[in-house]
C-alpha positions as CSV (number, residue, x, y, z in Angstrom):
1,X,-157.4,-82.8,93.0
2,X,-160.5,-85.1,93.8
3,X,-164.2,-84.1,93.9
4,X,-165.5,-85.6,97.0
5,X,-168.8,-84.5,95.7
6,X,-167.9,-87.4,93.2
7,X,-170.2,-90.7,93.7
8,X,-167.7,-92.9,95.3
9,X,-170.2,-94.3,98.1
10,X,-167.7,-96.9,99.7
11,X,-164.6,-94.8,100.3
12,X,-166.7,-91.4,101.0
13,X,-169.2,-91.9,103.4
14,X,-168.1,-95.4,104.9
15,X,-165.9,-93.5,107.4
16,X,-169.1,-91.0,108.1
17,X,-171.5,-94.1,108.4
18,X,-169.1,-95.8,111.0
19,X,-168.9,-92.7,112.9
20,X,-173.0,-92.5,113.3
21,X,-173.2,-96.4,114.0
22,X,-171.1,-95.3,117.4
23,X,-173.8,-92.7,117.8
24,X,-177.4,-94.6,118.7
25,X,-179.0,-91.4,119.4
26,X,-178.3,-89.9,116.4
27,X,-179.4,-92.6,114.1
28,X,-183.2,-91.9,113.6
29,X,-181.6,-87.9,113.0
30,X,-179.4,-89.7,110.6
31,X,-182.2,-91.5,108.6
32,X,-184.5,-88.3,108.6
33,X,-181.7,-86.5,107.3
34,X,-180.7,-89.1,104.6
35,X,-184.1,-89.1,103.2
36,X,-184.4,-85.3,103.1
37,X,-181.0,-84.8,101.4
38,X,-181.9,-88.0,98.5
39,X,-183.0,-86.7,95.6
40,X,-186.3,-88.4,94.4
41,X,-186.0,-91.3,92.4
42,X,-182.4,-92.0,94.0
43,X,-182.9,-96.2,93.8
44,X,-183.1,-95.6,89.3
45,X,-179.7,-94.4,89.2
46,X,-176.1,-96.2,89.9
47,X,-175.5,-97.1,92.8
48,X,-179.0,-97.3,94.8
49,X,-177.8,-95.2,97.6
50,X,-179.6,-92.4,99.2
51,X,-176.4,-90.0,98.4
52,X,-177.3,-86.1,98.2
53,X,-177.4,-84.5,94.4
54,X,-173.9,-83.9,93.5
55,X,-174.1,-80.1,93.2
56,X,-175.9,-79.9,96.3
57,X,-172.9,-81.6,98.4
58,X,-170.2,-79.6,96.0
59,X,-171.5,-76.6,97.3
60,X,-172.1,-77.4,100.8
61,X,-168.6,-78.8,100.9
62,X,-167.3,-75.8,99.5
63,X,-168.7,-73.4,101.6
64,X,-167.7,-75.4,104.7
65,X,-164.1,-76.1,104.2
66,X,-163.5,-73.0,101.7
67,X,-162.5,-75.0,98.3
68,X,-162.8,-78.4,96.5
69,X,-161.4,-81.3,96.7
70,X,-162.2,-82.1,100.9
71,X,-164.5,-84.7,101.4
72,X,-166.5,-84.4,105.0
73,X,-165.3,-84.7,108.2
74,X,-167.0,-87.6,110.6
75,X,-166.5,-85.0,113.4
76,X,-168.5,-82.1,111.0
77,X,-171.5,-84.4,110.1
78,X,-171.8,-85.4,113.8
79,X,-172.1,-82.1,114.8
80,X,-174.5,-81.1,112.0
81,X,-176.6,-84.4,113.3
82,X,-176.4,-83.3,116.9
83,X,-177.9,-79.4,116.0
84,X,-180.6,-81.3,113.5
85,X,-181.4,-83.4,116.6
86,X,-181.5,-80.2,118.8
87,X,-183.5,-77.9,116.3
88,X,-186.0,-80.9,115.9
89,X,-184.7,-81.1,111.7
């Protein structure tokens, strides 16, 4: 089975990135949200992406969806975004 907490940027969180782009209001959510989940120093390591610390999305992922091995659901982060947007996160 696959760890979707692996770091496989392109094939992870492409379909999550494309589901925000249809989202305008949500991108400035998005951003603030992306910077708080980087861990610091995120541009030293391979590839320079802004991706949250492995364990952290492991865990998250596995308390969401009940195991390993699932990687996000587009409809799941939107949702998240929309309640960050709400609760002013």
């Amino acid at each position: 089975m696959r760890d979707p907490a692996r770091r496989r940027p392109v094939r992870a969180w492409l379909p999550l990135a494309c589901a925000v782009a249809r989202e305008p209001r949500l991108w400035v959510t998005a951003l603030r949200q992306t910077a708080r989940l980087a861990p610091r120093g995120w541009w030293h390591r391979w590839p320079p992406l802004p991706l949250p610390d492995r364990d952290y999305l492991r865990f998250r992922l596995q308390t969401m969806y009940g195991g390993e091995g699932r990687a996000p659901e587009p409809s799941d982060v939107l949702a998240y975004l929309w309640w960050c947007k709400r609760e002013g996160r």
